[in-house]
Structures are given as structure tokens and as C-alpha cells.
Biopython code that builds the backbone (N, CA, C, O; Angstrom):
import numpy as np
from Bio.PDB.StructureBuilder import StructureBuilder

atoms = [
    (1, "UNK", "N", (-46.648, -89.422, -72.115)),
    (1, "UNK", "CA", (-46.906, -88.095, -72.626)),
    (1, "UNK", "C", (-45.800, -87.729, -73.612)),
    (1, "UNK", "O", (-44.585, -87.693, -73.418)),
    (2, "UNK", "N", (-46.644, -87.411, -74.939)),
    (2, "UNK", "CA", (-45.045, -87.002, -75.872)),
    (2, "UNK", "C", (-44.095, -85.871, -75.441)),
    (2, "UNK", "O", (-44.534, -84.911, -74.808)),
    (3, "UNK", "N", (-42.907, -85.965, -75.749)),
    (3, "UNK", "CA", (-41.954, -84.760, -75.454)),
    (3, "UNK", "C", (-41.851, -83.574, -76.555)),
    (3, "UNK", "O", (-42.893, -83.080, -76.986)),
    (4, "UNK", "N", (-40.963, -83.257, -76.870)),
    (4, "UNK", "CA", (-40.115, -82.251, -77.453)),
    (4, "UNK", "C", (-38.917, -82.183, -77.817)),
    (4, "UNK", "O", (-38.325, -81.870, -76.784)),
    (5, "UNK", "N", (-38.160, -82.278, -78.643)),
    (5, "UNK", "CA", (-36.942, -82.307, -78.953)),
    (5, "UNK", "C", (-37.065, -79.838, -79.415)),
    (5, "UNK", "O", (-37.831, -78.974, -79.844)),
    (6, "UNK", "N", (-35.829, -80.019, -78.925)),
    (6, "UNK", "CA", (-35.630, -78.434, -78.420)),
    (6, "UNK", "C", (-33.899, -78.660, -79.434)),
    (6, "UNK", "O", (-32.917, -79.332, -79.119)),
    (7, "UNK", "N", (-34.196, -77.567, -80.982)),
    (7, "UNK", "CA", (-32.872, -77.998, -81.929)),
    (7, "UNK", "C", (-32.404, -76.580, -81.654)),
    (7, "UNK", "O", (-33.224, -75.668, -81.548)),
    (8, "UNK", "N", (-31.062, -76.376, -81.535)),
    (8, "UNK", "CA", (-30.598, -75.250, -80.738)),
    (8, "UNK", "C", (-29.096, -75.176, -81.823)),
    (8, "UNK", "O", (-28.832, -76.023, -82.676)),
    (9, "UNK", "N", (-28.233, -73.903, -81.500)),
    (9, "UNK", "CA", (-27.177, -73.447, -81.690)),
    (9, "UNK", "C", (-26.532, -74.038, -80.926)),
    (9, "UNK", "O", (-27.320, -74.589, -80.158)),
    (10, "UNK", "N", (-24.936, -74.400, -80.505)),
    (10, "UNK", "CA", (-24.217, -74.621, -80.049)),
    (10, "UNK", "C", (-23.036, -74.361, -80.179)),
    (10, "UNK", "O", (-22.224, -75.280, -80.288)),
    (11, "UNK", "N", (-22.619, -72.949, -80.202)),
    (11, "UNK", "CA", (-21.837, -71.944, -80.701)),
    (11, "UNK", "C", (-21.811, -72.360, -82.002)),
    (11, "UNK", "O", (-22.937, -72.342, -82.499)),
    (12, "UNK", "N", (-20.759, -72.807, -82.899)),
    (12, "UNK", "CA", (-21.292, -72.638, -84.356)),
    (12, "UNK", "C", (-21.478, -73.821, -84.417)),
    (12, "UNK", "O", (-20.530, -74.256, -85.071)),
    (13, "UNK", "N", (-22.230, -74.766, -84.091)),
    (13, "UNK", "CA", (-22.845, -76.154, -84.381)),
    (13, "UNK", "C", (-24.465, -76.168, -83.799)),
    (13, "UNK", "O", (-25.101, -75.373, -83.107)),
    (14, "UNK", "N", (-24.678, -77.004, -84.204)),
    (14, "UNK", "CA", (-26.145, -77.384, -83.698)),
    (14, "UNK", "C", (-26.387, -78.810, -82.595)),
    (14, "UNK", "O", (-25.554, -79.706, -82.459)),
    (15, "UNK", "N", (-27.140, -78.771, -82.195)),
    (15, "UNK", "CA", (-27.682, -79.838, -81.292)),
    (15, "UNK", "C", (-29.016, -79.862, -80.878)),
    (15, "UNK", "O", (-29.837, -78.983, -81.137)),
    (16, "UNK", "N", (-29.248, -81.002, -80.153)),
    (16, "UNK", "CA", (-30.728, -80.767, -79.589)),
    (16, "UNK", "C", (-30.786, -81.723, -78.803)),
    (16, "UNK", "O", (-30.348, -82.863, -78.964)),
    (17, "UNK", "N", (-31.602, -81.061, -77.491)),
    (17, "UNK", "CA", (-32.348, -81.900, -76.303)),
    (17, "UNK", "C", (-34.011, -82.597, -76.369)),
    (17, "UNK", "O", (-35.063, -82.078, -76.742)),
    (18, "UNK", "N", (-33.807, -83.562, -75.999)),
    (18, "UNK", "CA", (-35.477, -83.851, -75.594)),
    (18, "UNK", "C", (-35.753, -83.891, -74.508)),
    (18, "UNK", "O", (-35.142, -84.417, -73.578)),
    (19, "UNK", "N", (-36.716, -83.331, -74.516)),
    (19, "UNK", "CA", (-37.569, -83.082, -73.177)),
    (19, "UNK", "C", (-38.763, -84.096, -73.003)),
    (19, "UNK", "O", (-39.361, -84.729, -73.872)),
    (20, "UNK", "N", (-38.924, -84.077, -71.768)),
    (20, "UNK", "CA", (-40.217, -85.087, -71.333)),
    (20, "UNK", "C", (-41.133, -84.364, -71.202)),
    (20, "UNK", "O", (-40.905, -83.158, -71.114)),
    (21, "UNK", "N", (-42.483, -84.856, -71.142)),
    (21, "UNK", "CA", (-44.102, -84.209, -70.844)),
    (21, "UNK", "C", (-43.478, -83.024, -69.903)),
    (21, "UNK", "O", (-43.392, -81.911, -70.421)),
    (22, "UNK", "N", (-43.030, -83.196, -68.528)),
    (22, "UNK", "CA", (-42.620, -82.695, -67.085)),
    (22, "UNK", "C", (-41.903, -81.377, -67.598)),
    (22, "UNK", "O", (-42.024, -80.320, -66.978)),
    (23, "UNK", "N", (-41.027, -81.501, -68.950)),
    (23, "UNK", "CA", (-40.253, -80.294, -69.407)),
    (23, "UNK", "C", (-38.611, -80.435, -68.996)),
    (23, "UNK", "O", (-37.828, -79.534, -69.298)),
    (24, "UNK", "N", (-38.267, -81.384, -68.439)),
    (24, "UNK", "CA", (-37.309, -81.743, -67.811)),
    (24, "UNK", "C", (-36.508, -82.799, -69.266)),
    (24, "UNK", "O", (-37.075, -83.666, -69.930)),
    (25, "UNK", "N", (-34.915, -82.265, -69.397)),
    (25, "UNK", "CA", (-34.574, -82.438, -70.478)),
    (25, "UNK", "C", (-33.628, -84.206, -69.982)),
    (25, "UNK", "O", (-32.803, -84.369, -69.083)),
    (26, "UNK", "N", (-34.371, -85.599, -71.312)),
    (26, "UNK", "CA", (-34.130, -86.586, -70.849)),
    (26, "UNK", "C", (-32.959, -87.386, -71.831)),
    (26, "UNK", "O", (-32.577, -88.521, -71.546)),
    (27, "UNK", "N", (-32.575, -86.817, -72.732)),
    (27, "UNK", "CA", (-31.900, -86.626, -74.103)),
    (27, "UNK", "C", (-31.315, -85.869, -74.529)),
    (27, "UNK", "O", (-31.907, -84.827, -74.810)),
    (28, "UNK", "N", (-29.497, -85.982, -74.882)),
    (28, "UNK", "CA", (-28.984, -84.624, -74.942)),
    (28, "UNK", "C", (-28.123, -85.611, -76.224)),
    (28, "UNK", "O", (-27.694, -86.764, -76.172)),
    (29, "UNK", "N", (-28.100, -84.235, -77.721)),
    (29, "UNK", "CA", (-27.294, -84.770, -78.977)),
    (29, "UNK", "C", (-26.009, -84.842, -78.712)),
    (29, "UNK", "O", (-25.779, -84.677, -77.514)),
    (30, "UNK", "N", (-24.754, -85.088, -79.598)),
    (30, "UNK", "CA", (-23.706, -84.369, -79.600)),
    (30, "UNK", "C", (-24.025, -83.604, -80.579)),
    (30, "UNK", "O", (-25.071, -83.579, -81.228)),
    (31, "UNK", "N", (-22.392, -82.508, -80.736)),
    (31, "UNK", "CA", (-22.509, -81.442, -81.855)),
    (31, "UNK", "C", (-22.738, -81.762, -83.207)),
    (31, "UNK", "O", (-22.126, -82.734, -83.651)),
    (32, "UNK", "N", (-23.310, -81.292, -83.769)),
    (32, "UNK", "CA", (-23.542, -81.425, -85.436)),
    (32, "UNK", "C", (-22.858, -80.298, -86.405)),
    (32, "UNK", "O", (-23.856, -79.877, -86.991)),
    (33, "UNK", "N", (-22.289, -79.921, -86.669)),
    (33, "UNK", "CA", (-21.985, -79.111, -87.719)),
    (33, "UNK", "C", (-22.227, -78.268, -89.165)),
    (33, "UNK", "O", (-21.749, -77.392, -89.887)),
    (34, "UNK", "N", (-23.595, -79.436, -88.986)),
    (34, "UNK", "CA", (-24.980, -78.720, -90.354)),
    (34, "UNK", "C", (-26.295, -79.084, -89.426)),
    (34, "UNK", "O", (-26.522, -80.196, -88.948)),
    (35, "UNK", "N", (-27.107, -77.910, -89.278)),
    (35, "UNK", "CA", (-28.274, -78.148, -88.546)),
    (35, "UNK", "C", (-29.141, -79.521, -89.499)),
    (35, "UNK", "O", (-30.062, -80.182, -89.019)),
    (36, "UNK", "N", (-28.636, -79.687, -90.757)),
    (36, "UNK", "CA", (-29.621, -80.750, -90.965)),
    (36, "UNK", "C", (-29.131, -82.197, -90.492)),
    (36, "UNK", "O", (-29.925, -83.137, -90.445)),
    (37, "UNK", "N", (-27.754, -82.332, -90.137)),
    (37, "UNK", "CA", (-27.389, -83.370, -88.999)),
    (37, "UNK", "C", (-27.851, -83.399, -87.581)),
    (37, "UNK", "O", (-28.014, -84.423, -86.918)),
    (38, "UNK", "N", (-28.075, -81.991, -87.123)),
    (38, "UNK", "CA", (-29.336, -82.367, -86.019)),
    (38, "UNK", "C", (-31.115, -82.774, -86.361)),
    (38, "UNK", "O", (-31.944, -83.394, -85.694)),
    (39, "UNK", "N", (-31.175, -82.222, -87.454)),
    (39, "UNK", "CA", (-32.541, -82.768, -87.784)),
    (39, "UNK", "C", (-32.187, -84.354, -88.223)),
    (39, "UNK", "O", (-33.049, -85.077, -87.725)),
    (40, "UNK", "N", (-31.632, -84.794, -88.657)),
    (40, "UNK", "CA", (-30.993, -86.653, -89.299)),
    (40, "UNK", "C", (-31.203, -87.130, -87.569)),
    (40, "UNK", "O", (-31.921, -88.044, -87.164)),
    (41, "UNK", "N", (-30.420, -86.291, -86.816)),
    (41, "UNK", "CA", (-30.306, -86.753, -85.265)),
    (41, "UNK", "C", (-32.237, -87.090, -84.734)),
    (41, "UNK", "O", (-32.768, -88.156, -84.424)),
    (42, "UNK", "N", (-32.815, -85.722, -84.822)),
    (42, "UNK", "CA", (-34.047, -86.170, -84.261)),
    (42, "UNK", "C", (-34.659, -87.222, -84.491)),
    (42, "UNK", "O", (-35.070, -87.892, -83.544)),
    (43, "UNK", "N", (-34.898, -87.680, -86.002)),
    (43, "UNK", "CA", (-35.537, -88.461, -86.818)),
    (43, "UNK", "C", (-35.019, -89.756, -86.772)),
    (43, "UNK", "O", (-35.647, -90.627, -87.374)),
    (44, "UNK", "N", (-33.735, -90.133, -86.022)),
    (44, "UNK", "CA", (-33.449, -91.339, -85.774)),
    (44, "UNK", "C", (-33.506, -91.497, -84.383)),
    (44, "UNK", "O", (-33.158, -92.568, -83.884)),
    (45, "UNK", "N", (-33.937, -90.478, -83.630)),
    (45, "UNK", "CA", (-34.533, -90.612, -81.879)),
    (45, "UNK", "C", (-35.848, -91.048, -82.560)),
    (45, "UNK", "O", (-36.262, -92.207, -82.575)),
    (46, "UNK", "N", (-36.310, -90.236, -82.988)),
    (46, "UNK", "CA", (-38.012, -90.546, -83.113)),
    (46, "UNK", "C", (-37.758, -92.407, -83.957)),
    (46, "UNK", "O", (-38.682, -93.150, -83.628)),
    (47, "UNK", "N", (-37.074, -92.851, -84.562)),
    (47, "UNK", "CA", (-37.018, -94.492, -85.203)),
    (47, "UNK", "C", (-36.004, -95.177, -84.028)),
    (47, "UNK", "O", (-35.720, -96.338, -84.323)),
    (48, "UNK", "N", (-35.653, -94.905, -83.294)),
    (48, "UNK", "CA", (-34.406, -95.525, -82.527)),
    (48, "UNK", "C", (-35.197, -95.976, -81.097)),
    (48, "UNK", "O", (-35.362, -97.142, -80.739)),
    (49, "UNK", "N", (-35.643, -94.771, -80.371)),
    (49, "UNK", "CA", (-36.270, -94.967, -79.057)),
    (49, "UNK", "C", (-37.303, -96.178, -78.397)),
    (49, "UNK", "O", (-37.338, -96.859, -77.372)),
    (50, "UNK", "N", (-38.026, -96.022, -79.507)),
    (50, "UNK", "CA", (-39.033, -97.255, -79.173)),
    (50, "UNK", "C", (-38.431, -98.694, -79.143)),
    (50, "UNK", "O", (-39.209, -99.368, -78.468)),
    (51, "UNK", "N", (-37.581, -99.325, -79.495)),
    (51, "UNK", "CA", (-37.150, -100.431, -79.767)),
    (51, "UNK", "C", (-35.876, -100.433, -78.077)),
    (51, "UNK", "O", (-34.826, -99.793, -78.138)),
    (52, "UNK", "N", (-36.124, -100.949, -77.234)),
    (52, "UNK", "CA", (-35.352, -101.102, -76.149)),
    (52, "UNK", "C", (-33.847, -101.400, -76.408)),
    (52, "UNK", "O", (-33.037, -100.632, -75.890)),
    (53, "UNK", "N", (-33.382, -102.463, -77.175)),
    (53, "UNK", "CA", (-32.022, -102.587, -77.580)),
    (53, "UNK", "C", (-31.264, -102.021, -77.723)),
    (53, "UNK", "O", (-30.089, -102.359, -77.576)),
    (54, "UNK", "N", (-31.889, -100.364, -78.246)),
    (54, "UNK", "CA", (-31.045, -99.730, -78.272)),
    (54, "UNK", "C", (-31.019, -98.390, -77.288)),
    (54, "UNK", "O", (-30.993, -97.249, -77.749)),
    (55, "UNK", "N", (-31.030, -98.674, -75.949)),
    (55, "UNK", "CA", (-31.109, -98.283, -75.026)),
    (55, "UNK", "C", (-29.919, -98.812, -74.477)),
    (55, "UNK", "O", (-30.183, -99.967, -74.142)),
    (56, "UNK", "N", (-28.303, -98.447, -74.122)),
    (56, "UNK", "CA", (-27.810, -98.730, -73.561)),
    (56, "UNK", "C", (-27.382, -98.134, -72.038)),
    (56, "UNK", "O", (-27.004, -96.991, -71.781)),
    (57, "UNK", "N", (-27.517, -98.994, -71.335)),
    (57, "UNK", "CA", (-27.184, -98.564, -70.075)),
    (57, "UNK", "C", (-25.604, -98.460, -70.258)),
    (57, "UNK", "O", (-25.092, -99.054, -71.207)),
    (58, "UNK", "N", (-24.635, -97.553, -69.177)),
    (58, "UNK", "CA", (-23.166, -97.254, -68.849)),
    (58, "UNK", "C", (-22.728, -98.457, -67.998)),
    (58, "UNK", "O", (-23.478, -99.040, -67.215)),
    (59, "UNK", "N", (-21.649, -98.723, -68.189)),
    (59, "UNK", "CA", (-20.811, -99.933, -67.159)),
    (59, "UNK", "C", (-21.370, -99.307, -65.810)),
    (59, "UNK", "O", (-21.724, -100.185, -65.024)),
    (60, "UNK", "N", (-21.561, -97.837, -65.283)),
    (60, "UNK", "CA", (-21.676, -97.476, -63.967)),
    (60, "UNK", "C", (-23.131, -97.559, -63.665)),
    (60, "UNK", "O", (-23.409, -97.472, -62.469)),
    (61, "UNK", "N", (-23.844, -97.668, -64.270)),
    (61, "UNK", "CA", (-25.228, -97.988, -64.408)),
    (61, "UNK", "C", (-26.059, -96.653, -63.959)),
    (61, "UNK", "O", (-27.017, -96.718, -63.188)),
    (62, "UNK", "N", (-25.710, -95.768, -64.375)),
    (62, "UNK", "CA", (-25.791, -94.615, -64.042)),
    (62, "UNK", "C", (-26.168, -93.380, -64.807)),
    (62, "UNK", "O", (-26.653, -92.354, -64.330)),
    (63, "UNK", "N", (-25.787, -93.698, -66.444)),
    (63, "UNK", "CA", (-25.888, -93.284, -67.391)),
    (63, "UNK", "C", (-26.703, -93.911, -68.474)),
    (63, "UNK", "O", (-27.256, -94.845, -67.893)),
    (64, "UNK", "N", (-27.122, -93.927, -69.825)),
    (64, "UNK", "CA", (-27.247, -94.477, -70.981)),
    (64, "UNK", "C", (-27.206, -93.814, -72.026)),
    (64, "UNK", "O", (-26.977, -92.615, -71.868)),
    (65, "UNK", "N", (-27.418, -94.353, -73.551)),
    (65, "UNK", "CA", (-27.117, -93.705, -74.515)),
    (65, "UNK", "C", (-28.193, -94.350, -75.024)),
    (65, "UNK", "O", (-28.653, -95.421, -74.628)),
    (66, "UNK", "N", (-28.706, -93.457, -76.191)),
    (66, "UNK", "CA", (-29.221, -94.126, -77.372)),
    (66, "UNK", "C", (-28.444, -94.449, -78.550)),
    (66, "UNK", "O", (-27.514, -93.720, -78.897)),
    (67, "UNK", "N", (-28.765, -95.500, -79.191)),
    (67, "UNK", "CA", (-27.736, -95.870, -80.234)),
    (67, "UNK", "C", (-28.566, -95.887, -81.567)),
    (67, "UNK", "O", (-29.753, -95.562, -81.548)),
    (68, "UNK", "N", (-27.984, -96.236, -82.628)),
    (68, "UNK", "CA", (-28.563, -96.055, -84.002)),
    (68, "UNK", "C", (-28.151, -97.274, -84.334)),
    (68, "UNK", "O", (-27.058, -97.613, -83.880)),
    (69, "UNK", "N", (-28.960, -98.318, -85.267)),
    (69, "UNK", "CA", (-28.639, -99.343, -85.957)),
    (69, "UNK", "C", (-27.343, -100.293, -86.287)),
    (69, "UNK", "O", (-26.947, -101.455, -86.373)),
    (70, "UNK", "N", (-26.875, -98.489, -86.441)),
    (70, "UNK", "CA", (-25.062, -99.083, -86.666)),
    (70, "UNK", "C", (-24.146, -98.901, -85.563)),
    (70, "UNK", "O", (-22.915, -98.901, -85.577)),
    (71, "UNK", "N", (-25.312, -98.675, -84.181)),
    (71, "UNK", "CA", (-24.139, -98.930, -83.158)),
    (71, "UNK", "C", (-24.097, -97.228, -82.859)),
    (71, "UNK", "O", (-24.142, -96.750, -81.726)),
    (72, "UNK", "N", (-23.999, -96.418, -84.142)),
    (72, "UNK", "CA", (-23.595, -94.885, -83.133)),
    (72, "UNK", "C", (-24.253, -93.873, -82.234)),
    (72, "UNK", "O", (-25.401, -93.435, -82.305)),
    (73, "UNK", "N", (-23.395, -93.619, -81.460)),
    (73, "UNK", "CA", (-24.642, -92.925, -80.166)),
    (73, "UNK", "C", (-25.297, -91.667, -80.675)),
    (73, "UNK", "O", (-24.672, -90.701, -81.111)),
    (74, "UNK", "N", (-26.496, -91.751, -80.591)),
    (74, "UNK", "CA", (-27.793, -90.263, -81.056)),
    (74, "UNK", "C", (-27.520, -89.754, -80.122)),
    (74, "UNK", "O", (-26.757, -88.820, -80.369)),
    (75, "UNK", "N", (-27.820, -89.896, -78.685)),
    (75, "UNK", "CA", (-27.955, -89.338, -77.655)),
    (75, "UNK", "C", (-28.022, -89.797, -76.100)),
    (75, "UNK", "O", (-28.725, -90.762, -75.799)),
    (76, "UNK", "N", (-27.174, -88.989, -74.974)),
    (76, "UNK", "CA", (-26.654, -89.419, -74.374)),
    (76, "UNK", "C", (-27.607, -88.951, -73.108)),
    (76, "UNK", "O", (-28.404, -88.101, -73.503)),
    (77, "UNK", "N", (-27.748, -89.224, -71.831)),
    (77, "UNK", "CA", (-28.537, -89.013, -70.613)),
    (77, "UNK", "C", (-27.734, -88.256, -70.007)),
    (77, "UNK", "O", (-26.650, -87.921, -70.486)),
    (78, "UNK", "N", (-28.219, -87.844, -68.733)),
    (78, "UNK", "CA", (-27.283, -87.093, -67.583)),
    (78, "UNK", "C", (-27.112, -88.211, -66.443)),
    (78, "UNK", "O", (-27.791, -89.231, -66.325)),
    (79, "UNK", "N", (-25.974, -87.754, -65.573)),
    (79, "UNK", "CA", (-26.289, -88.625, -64.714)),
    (79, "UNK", "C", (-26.891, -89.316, -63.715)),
    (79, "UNK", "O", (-27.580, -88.424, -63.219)),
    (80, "UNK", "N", (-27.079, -90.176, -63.156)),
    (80, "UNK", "CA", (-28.437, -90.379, -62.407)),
    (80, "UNK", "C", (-27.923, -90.670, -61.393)),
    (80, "UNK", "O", (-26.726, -90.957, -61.372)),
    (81, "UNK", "N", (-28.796, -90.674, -60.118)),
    (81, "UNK", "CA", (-28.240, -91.060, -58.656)),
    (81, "UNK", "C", (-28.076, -92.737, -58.394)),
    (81, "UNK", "O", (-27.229, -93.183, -57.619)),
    (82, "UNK", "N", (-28.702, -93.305, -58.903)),
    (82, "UNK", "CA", (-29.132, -94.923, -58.954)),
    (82, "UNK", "C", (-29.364, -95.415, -60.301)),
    (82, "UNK", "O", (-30.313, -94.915, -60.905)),
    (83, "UNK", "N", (-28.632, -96.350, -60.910)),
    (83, "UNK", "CA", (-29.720, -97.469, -61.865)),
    (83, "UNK", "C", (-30.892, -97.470, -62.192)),
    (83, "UNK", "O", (-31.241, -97.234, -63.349)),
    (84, "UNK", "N", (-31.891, -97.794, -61.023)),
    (84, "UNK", "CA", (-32.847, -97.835, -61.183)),
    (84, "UNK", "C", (-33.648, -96.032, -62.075)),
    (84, "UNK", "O", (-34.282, -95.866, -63.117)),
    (85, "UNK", "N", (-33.191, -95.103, -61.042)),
    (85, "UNK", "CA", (-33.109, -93.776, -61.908)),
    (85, "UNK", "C", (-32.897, -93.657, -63.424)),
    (85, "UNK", "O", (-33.615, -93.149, -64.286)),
    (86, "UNK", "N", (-31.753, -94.245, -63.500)),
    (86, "UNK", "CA", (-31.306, -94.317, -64.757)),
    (86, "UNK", "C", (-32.766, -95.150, -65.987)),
    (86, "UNK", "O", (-33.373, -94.793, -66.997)),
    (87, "UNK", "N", (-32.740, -96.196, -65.212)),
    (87, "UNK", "CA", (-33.606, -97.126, -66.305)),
    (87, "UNK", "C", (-34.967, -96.323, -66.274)),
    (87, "UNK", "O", (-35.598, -96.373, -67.330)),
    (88, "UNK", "N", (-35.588, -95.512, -65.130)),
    (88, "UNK", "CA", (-36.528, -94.545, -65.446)),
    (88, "UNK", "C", (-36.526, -93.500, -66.392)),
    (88, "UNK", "O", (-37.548, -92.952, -66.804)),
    (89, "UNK", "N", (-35.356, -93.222, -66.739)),
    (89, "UNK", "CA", (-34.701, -91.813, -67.746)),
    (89, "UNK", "C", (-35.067, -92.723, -69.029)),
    (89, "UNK", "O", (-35.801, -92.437, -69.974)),
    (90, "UNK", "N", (-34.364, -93.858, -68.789)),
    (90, "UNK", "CA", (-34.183, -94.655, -70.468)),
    (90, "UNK", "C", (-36.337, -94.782, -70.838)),
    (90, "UNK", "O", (-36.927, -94.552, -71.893)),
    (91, "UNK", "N", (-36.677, -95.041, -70.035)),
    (91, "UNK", "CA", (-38.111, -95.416, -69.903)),
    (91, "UNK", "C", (-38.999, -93.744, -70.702)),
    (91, "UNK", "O", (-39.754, -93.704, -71.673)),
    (92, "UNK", "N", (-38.529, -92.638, -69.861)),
    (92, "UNK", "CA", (-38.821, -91.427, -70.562)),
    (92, "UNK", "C", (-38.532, -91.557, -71.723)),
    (92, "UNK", "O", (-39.362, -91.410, -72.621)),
    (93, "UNK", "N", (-37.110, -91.903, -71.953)),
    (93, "UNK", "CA", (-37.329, -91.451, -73.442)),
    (93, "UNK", "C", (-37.927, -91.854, -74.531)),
    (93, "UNK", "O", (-37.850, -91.171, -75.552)),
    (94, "UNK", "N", (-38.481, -92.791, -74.505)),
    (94, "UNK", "CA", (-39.239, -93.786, -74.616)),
    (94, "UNK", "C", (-40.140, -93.035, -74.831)),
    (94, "UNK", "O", (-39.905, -92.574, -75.948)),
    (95, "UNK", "N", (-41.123, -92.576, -74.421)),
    (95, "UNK", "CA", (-42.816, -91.969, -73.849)),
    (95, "UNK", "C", (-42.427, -90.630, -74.846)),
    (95, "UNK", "O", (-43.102, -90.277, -75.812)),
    (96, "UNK", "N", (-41.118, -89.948, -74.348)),
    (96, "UNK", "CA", (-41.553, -88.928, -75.005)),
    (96, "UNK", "C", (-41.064, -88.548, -75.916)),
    (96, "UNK", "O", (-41.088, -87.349, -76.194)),
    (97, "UNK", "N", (-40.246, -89.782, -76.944)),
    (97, "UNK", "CA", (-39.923, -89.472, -78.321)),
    (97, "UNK", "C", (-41.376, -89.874, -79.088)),
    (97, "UNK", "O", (-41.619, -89.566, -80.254)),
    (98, "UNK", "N", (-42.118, -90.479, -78.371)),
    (98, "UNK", "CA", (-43.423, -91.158, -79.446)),
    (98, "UNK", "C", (-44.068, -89.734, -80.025)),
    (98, "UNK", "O", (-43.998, -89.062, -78.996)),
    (99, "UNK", "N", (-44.505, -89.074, -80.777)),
    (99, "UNK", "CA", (-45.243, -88.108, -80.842)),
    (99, "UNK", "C", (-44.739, -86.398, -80.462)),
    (99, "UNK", "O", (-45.269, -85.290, -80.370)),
    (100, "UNK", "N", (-43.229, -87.090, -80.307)),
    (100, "UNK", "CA", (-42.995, -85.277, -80.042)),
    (100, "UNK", "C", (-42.738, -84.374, -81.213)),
    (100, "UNK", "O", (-42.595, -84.653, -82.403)),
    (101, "UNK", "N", (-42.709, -82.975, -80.447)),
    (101, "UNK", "CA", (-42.969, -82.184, -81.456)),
    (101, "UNK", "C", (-41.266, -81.496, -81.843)),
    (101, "UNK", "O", (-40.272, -82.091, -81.426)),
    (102, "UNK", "N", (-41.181, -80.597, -82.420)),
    (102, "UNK", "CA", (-40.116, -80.381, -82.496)),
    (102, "UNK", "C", (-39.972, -78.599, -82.577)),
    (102, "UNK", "O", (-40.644, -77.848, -83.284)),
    (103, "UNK", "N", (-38.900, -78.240, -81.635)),
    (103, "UNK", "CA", (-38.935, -76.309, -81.545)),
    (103, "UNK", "C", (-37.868, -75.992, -81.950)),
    (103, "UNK", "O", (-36.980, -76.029, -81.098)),
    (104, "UNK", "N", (-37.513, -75.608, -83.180)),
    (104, "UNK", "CA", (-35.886, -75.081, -83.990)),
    (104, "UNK", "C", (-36.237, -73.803, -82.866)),
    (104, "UNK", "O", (-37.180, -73.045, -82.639)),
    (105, "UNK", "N", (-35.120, -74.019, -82.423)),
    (105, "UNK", "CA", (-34.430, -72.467, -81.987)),
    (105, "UNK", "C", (-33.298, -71.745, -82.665)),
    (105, "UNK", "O", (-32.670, -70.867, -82.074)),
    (106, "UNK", "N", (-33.015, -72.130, -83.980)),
    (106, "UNK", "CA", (-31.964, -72.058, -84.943)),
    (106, "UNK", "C", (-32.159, -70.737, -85.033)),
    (106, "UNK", "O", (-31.467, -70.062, -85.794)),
]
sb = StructureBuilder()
sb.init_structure("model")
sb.init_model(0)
sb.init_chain("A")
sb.init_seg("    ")
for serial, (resi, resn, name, xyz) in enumerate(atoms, 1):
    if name == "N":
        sb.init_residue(resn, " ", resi, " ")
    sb.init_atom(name, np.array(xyz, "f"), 0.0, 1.0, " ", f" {name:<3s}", serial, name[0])
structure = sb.get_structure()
């Protein structure tokens, strides 16, 4: 089910979460400093996600990141109780960067 990426304020920076079908947020940016670096951010979730490689799991196996071509992290997970949890999160994001939509809350 596609998600949502949710582009927000972050006191004076921008960021944005994605959310899954469920509404439950599976993708979190760092800060950006020009909202159109959070929009650069979405648009390389939406080209980044589908391709597994760049899905990294944490040494604690607990976490992951998404990465960009050149290695830098788009976006980071929360933490999970188990691995296996974890690789379900990485799996969301997956599903629900395909087709999501996008809600400036700018």
C-alpha cells in the first residue's frame, strides 16, 4: 500500500517523514535548511527505496538507514525491538515509497 511522505518545519529547517498505508511513520529525514532540500530528499526516497542495497541495516540490527548512490543517508528508521522487526520496517519502506503521495505542511 503506498505511503506518504509528511514535509514539515523543523524549527527553522525542514524535514520529512514517511508514513506507511497503517499511518505509522517508517522513515524519518535529517534537517534540511531549504525546504527544496527536503523535496531533493523525497525524490531520492521515491529513486532509492526500491533497490534493496540501499537499505542498510545498523551493526545492532535494530535500526537502518536509507542511503543514496553516493553512500549518503536520506533517511533513518526508529528503533526496533528485534532484527527481524527491523527488516519488516526496511520492507515498509519499500511498499510505501512506491506511489506515495506527498503533504507539505510548510
Amino acid at each position: 500500500m503506498a505511503g506518504k511522505f509528511v514535509v514539515k518545519r523543523s524549527g527553522d529547517q525542514f524535514m520529512f517523514n514517511l508514513h506507511a498505508g497503517n499511518s505509522q511513520i517508517v522513515l524519518t529525514s535529517e534537517r534540511y535548511t531549504a525546504k527544496a532540500g527536503a523535496m531533493n530528499g523525497v525524490e531520492s526516497v521515491q529513486t532509492n527505496a526500491a533497490d534493496s542495497i540501499r537499505l542498510v541495516l545498523s551493526d545492532s540490527g535494530l535500526r537502518f538507514s536509507l542511503t543514496a548512490r553516493n553512500g549518503q543517508v536520506i533517511g533513518t528508521s526508529e528503533t526496533y525491538s528485534s532484527e527481524s522487526a527491523a527488516r519488516a520496517g526496511m520492507e515498509a519502506v519499500t511498499r510505501a515509497a512506491e506511489g506515495a503521495t506527498v503533504d507539505d505542511q510548510t
